[in-house]
ZAFI-19170 format. One record per residue (C-alpha): residue number from 1; chain; x, y, z. Coordinates in steps of 0.1 Angstrom, whole numbers, always signed. Each point is the difference from the previous one (the first is absolute). Example, Ala and Ser with C-alpha at 12.3 -4.5 7.8 and 13.67 -1.06 7.14 Angstrom:
2
 num cadena     X     Y     Z
   1      A  +123   -45   +78
   2      A   +14   +34    -7
***
This chain:
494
 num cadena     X     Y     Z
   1      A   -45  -257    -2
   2      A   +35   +10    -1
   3      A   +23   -14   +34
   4      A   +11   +26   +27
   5      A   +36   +10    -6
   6      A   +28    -3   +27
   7      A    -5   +25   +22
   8      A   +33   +22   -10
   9      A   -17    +7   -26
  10      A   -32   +15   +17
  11      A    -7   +34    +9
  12      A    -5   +14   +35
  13      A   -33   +21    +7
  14      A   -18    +6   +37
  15      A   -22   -25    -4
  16      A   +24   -26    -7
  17      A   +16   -14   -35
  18      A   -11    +8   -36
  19      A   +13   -17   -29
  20      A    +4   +18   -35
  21      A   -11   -19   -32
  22      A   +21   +15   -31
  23      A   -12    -6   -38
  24      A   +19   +16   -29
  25      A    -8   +11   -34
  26      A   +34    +9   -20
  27      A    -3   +22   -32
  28      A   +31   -10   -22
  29      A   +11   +15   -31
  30      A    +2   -29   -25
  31      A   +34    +5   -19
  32      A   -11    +6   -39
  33      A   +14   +22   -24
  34      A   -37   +12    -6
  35      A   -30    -1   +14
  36      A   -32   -25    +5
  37      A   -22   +14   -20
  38      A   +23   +20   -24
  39      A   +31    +7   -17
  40      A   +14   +30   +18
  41      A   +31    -2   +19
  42      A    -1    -9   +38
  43      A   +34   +16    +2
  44      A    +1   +17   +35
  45      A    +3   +42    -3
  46      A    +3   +22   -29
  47      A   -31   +27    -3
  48      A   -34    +1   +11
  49      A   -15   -17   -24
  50      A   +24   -12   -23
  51      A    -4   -36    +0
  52      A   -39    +2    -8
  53      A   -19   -18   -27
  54      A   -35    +7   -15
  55      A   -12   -35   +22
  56      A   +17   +16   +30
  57      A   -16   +34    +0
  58      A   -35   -21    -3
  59      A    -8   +16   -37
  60      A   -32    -9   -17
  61      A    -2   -36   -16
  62      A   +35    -3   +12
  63      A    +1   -41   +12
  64      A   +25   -19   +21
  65      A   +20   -28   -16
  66      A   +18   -23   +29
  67      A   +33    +2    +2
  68      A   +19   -36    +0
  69      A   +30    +7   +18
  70      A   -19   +18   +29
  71      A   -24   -35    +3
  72      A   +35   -24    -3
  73      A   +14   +21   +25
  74      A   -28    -7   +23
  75      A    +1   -31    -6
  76      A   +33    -7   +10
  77      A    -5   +17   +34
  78      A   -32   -23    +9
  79      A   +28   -27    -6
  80      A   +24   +18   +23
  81      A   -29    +3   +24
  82      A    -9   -44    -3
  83      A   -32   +15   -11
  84      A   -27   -13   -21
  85      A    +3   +11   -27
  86      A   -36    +7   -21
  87      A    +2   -10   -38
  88      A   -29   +24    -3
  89      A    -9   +37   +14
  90      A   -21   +27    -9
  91      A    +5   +36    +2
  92      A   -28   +27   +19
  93      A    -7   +36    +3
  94      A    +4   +16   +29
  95      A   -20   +25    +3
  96      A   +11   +38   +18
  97      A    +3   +33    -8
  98      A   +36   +20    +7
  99      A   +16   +19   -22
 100      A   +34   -16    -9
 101      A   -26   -29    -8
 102      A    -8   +12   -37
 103      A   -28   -27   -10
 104      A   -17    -3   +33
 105      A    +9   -33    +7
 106      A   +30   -19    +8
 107      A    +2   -34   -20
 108      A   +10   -28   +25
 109      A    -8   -36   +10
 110      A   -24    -8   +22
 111      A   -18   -28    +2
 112      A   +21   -23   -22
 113      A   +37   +11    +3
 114      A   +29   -13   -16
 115      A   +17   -18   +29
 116      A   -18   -16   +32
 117      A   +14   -15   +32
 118      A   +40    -2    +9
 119      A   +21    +7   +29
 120      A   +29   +21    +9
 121      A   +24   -17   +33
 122      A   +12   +23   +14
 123      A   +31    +7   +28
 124      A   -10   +24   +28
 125      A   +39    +5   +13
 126      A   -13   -15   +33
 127      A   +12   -36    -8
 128      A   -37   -14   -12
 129      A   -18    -2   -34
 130      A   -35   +12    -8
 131      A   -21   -11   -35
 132      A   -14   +29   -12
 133      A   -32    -6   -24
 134      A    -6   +13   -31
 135      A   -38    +6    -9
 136      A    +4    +7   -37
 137      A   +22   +20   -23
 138      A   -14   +26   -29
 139      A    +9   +24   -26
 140      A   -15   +35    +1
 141      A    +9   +30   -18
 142      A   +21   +28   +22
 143      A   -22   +33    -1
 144      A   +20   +33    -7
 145      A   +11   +26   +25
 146      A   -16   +34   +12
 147      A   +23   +30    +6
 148      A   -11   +23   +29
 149      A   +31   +17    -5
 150      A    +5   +16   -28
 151      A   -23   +29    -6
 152      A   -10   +21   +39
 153      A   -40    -4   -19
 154      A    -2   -29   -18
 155      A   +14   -42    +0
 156      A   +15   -12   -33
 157      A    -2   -38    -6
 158      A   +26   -16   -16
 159      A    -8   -35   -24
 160      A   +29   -15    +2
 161      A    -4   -26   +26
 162      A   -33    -6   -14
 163      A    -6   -38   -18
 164      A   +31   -13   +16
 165      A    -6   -36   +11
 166      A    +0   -12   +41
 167      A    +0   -26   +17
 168      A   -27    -4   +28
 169      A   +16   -21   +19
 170      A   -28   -10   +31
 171      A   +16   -19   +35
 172      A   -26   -16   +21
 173      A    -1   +17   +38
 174      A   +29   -22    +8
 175      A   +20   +22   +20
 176      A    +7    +6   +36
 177      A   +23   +31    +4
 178      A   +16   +30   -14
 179      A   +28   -21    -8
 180      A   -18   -30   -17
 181      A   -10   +29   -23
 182      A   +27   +14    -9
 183      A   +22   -34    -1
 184      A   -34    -7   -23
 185      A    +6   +26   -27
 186      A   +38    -1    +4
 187      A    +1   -36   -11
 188      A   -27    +5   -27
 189      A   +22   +27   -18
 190      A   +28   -21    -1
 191      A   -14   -26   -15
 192      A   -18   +25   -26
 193      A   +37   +10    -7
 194      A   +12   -34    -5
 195      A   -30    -6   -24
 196      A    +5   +34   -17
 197      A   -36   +10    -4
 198      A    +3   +30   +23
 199      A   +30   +18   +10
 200      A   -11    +9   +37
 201      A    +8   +33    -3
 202      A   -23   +15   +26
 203      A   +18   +39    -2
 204      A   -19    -2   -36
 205      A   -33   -10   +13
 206      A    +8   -35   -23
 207      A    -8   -23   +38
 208      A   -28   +18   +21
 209      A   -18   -20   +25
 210      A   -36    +3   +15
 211      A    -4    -9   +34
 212      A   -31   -17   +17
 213      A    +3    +0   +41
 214      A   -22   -11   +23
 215      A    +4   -11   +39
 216      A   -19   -26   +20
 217      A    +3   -18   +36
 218      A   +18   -33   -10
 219      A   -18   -26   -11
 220      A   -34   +23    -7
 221      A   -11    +9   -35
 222      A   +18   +22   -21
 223      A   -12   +37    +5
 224      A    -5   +28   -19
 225      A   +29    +9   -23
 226      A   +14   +30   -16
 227      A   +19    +7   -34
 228      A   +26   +20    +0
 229      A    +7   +12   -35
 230      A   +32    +1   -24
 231      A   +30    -3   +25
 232      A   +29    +1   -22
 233      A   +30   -11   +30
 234      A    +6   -32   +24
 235      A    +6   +21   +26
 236      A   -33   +18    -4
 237      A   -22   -28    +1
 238      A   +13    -8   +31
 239      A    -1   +31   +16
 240      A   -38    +3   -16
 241      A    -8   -36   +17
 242      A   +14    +9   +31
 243      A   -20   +34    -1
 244      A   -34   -11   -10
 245      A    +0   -34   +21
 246      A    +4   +19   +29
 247      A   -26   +27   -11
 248      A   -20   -24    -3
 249      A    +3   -15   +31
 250      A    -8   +31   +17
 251      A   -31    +5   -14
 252      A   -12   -35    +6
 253      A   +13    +4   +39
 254      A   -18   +35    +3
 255      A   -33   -17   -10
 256      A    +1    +9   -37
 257      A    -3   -17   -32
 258      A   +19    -6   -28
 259      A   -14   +16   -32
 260      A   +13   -17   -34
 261      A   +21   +24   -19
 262      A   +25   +14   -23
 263      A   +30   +18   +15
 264      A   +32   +16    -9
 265      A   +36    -4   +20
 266      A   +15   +34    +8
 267      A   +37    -8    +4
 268      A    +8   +38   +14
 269      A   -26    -6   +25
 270      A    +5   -35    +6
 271      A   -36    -9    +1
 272      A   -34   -12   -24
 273      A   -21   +26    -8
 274      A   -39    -6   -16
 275      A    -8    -1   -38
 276      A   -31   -10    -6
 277      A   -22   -27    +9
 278      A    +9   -37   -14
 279      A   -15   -10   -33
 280      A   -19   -33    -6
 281      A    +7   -20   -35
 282      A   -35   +14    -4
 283      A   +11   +34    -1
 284      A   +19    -2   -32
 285      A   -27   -13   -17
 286      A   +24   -32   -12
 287      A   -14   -11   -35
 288      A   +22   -21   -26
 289      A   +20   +24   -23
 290      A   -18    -5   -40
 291      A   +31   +11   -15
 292      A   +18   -31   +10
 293      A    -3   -34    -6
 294      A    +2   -22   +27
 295      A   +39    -9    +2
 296      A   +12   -35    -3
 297      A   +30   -22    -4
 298      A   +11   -33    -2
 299      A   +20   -19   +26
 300      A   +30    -8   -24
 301      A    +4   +40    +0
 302      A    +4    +1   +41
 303      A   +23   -33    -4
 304      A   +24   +17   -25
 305      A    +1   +34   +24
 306      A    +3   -22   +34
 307      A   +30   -19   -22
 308      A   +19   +32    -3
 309      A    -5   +18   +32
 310      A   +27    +5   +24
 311      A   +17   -16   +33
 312      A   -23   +14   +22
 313      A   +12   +16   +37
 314      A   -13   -29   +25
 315      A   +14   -27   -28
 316      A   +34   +18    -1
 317      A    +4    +3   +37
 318      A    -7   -39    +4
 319      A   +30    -1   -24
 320      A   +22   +20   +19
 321      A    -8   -13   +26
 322      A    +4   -37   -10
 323      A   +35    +5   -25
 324      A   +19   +24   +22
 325      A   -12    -5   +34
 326      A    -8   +35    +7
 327      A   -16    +8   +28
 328      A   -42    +7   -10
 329      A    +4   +32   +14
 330      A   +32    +8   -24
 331      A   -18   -15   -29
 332      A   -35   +21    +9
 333      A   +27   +29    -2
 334      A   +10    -7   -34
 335      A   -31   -13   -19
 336      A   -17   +34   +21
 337      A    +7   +18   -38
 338      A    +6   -13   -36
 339      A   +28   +19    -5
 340      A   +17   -14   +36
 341      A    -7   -34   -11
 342      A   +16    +8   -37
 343      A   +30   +15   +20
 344      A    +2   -31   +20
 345      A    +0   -24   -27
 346      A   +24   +21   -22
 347      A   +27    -4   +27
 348      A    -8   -34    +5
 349      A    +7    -9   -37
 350      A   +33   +20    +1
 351      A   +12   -25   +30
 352      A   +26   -25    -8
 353      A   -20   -24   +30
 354      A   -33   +11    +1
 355      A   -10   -29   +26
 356      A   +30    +8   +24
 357      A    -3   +42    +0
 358      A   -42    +3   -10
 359      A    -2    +8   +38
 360      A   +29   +20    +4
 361      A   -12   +20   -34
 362      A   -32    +7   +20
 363      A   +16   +10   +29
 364      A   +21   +29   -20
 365      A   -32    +9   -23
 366      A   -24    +9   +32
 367      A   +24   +10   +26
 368      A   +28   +19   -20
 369      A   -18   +10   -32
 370      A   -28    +5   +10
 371      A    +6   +20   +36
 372      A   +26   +19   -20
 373      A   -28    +8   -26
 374      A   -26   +11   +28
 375      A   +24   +17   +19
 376      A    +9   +23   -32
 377      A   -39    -2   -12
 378      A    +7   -16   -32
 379      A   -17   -30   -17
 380      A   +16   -33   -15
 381      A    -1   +22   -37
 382      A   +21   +22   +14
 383      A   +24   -19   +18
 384      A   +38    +8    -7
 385      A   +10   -37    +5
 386      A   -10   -21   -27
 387      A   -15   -38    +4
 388      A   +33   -12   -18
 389      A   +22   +19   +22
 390      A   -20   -14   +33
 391      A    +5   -34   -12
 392      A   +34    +4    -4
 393      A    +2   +14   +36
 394      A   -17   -33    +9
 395      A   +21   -23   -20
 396      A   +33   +14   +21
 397      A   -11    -4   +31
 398      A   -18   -36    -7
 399      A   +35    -6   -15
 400      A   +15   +11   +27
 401      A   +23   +26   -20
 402      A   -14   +23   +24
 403      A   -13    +8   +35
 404      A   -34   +17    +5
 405      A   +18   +29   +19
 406      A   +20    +2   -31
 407      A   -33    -2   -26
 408      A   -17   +24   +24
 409      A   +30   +25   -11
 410      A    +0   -13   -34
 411      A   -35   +10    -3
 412      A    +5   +33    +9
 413      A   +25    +1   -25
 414      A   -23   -11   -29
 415      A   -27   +19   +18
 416      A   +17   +33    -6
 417      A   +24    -6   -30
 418      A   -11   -30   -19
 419      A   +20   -25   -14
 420      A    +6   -39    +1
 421      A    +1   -14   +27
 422      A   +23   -26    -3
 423      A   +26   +22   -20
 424      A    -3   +25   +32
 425      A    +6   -23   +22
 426      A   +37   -10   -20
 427      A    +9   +35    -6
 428      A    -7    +8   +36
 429      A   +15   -31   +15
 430      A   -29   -10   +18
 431      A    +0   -37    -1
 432      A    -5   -13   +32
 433      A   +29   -17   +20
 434      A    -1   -41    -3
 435      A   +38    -6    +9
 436      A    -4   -19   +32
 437      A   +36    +9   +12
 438      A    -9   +36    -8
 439      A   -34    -2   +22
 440      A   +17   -23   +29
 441      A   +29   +26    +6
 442      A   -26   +29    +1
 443      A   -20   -25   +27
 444      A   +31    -7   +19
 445      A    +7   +32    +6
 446      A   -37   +15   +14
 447      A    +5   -33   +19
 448      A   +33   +13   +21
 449      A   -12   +31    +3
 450      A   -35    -8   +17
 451      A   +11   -30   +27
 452      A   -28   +11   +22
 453      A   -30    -4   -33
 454      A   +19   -34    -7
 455      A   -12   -17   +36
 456      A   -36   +21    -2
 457      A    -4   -21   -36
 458      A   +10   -34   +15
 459      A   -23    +7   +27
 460      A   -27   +19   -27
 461      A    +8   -19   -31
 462      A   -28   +30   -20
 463      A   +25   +23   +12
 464      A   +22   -12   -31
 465      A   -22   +25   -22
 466      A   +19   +25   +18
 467      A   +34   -16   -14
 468      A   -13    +0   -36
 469      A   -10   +35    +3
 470      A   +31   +12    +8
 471      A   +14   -19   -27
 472      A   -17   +10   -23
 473      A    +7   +34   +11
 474      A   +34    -3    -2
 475      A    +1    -8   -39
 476      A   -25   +23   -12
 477      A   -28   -26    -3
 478      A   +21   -17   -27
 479      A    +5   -30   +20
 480      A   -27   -31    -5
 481      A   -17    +0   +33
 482      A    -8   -39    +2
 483      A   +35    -9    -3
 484      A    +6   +28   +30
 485      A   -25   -16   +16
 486      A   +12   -41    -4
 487      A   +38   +12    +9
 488      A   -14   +24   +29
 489      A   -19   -35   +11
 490      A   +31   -22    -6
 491      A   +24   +25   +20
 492      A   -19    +3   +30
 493      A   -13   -36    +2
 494      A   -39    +4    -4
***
C-alpha cells in the first residue's frame, strides 16, 4: 500500500483529510513520416481524407505490415523512460464499434507490449523530487476523427488520422497532487522532445492524456477511480484533477459511492461531466491480431539505438550543473526545452572562456532573453538576438570591455537593430572606463561633495554601495564598478 503524502498535499473535506491518488495514460503521436500499419502520410492537415490508404479505410483482404521506424521509435523512448525494454510483443484487437473506427477494432498491445517497467523523476517546483512509475509502454493505431460540424443533419468522418502510430504511455498511481501531474506530463514531453519520437504538440491532438482519479483517507486502500478521457492541455489536467477529486469527495462525505467511469473535462464549464460507464479488458473482447506475427528483435538492435540516442534532460542538467556551476534551478530552466538547452550550448561554444562566463551566459539567457522573449510573447525561434551575438555580449562583460549597465543598453541595441556586438560597442564608444586616474578623480569629487555620506560609510561600511552607485552614475555606467568599489574602500578607509 502506497505511504500517506505530506499533508500539503492533502485535501480538506468535513470529515477531515482525503488524499488523491493520480495515474496517467499519455497518448503520443509517434513522429513517422507514415503510418503503423501503412504507407500513407502522417503529415498533420490537408483534406478530409487525403492521407488514406486501402489498409487505413479497413478494405477487404487489406493486411497491416509493421512499420520499423514507428517500433525503433518506441524503442528509443522505453530507453528514455530506464524501461525494460521487451525483445518480444504481440499485437491484439480491440474490439468496439464507432464510426471513425472503420474495421471495428483498434489494433493495440495488450497483454505483451513492447516496453515494460521504467520511471520518470520528476521536479514538482516545491524544492522535492517524486519517482513517477511507468507500468508499460505500447503502440496502438490513432482512430480517425468524427465531424459533428459540418452538415446541420449529418457527421462526416475524416480518415486521416486513422493508422497513425501512439504511444500508450501508462504511469503507475504515483501521484499526489494537481501539480505532481502536471510537473508529470510536462517533464515527459520534454524528454519525448529530446528523443524526437513525438513532437508534444498538444494544440494538434499529437500528446493527449487520460486521467484516472480516485480519493481515499490516508493510509486506507485506494478507492474508486474515474477516467477522464483525451485532455489535450497541462493546465486542463489540473483543473480536471482538482474538479473531480473534490466531486468525489463530496459524494463519499454525503454518504454516496463512487461509481467507476468514463468522463469528459469541460474546460468552459470547468468541471467532469459522465460518458459512459468504465470498460473492463473483457469488454473489448482482447484476442491476438492473425494478421501479425508476433514482433521480435534482437538485443544488438536496442544496443545500436540506445548508442545513438541523445543527452537526455536530467543527464544535461547534472552537466550544467557540475561544469558551470549553475544554480539547479537555472539549469532546470534551461534543460526545461530542447531548443533552450541548444540555445544555451550554442552561446556557450561562441565564448572565448566558457568556464569563467558559463554562469554569467546563463544568467543573460533566462533573465534577459528569455524575460524579453516572454514579455513580447515570442519563442527562442523567434528571438531577434542570435546565440552568437549573446555570446559576444557575454565575452565583453566577462572581459570586462563592458559594464552590465552598458550590455543591458547594448542589448537593446542588438535587440532592436541588430549588429555585432563588439563592432557596436567601438563605433559607439562604449568601452568601459579602466583608467584608474580617470575613475579616482570622478570618486574624489562625489567624495567632497557628500562630507555627511563619507562619516555614515565609516560608521556603515555597506553604505559604500551608495558611493559606487553614484559613480557609476556619473560616467554613464562606463566605469568598471569593482575598481569604484576597491578605490571607494581605499579612500574612505574600510
Amino acid at each position: 500500500m502506497n505511504a500517506p503524502v505530506k499533508s500539503s498535499k492533502l485535501l480538506k473535506g468535513h470529515t477531515g483529510d482525503w488524499e488523491m491518488v493520480i495515474g496517467l495514460e499519455v497518448h503520443a503521436q509517434v513522429t513517422s513520416n507514415s503510418k503503423l500499419f501503412s504507407g500513407a502520410s502522417t503529415e498533420f492537415g490537408g483534406q478530409p481524407n487525403d492521407h488514406v490508404s486501402l489498409v487505413d479505410a479497413a478494405m477487404p483482404g487489406m493486411l497491416p505490415v509493421i512499420n520499423e521506424e514507428c517500433v525503433a521509435q518506441a524503442v528509443r523512448t522505453g530507453l528514455g523512460l530506464k524501461a525494460q525494454i521487451n525483445l518480444k510483443s504481440t499485437f491484439d484487437r480491440k474490439n468496439y464499434f464507432y464510426p471513425d473506427l472503420p474495421q471495428g477494432y483498434q489494433i493495440s498491445q495488450y497483454k505483451s507490449p513492447i516496453v515494460g517497467e521504467g520511471e520518470v523523476i520528476v521536479d514538482t517546483g516545491d524544492g522535492e523530487s517524486i519517482s513517477v512509475g511507468i507500468e508499460r509502454l505500447h503502440l496502438e493505431q490513432d482512430a480517425g476523427k468524427s465531424l459533428h460540424d459540418q452538415n446541420p443533419t449529418m457527421s462526416f468522418v475524416d480518415l486521416n488520422r486513422s493508422g497513425v502510430a501512439l504511444m500508450e504511455i501508462v504511469s503507475k498511481p504515483d501521484m499526489r497532487s494537481a501539480e505532481q501531474a502536471r510537473a508529470y506530463v510536462t517533464k515527459l514531453r520534454s524528454i519525448l522532445r529530446y528523443l524526437g519520437t513525438c513532437d508534444g504538440d498538444m494544440e494538434k491532438g499529437n500528446l493527449r492524456a487520460d486521467v484516472n482519479v480516485s480519493v481515499r483517507k490516508p493510509g486506507e486502500p485506494f478507492g474508486t477511480r474515474c477516467e477522464i478521457k483525451n485532455v489535450n492541455s497541462i493546465r486542463f489536467i489540473g483543473q480536471a484533477i482538482e474538479y473531480e477529486a473534490r466531486r468525489q469527495i463530496d459524494i463519499l462525505e454525503d454518504g454516496g459511492v463512487i461509481e467507476q467511469e468514463t468522463r469528459l473535462y469541460d474546460p468552459n464549464k470547468g468541471e467532469t461531466r459522465s460518458m459512459r460507464s468504465k470498460e473492463e479488458a473483457h469488454d473489448y473482447r482482447y484476442f491476438p491480431d492473425p494478421d501479425l506475427l508476433p514482433l521480435e528483435f534482437t538485443s544488438a538492435f536496442v544496443e545500436e539505438l540506445k548508442a545513438k540516442l541523445p543527452e537526455l534532460p536530467d543527464e544535461k542538467r547534472a552537466r550544467f550543473i557540475e561544469e558551470f556551476g549553475l544554480t539547479p534551478y537555472d539549469a532546470s530552466v534551461l534543460v526545461a526545452e530542447r531548443e533552450s538547452a541548444d540555445f544555451y550550448e550554442a552561446v556557450l561554444a561562441k565564448l572565448t572562456d566558457k568556464a569563467r562566463d558559463g554562469k554569467l551566459a546563463a544568467n543573460w539567457v533566462i533573465n534577459e532573453l528569455f524575460g524579453r522573449l516572454n514579455k513580447e510573447g515570442g519563442d527562442i525561434a523567434t528571438s531577434p538576438v542570435s546565440a552568437s551575438q549573446l555570446s559576444a555580449i557575454v565575452d565583453l562583460i566577462g572581459e570586462g570591455t563592458i559594464s552590465g549597465k552598458i550590455a543591458k543598453d547594448l542589448f537593446e541595441i542588438v535587440w532592436t537593430k541588430g549588429g555585432d556586438p563588439k563592432s557596436l560597442v567601438d563605433s559607439l564608444g562604449m568601452k568601459q572606463v579602466t583608467d584608474l586616474g580617470a575613475i579616482e578623480k570622478v570618486v574624489d569629487d562625489i567624495i567632497a561633495a557628500n562630507p555627511d555620506k563619507v562619516e555614515q560609510a565609516k560608521a556603515k561600511p555597506q553604505l559604500v554601495g551608495w558611493f559606487v552607485g553614484q559613480v557609476m552614475k556619473s560616467s554613464g555606467g562606463k566605469v568598471n564598478p569593482q575598481a569604484v568599489n576597491d578605490i571607494l574602500k581605499t579612500k574612505l578607509g574600510l
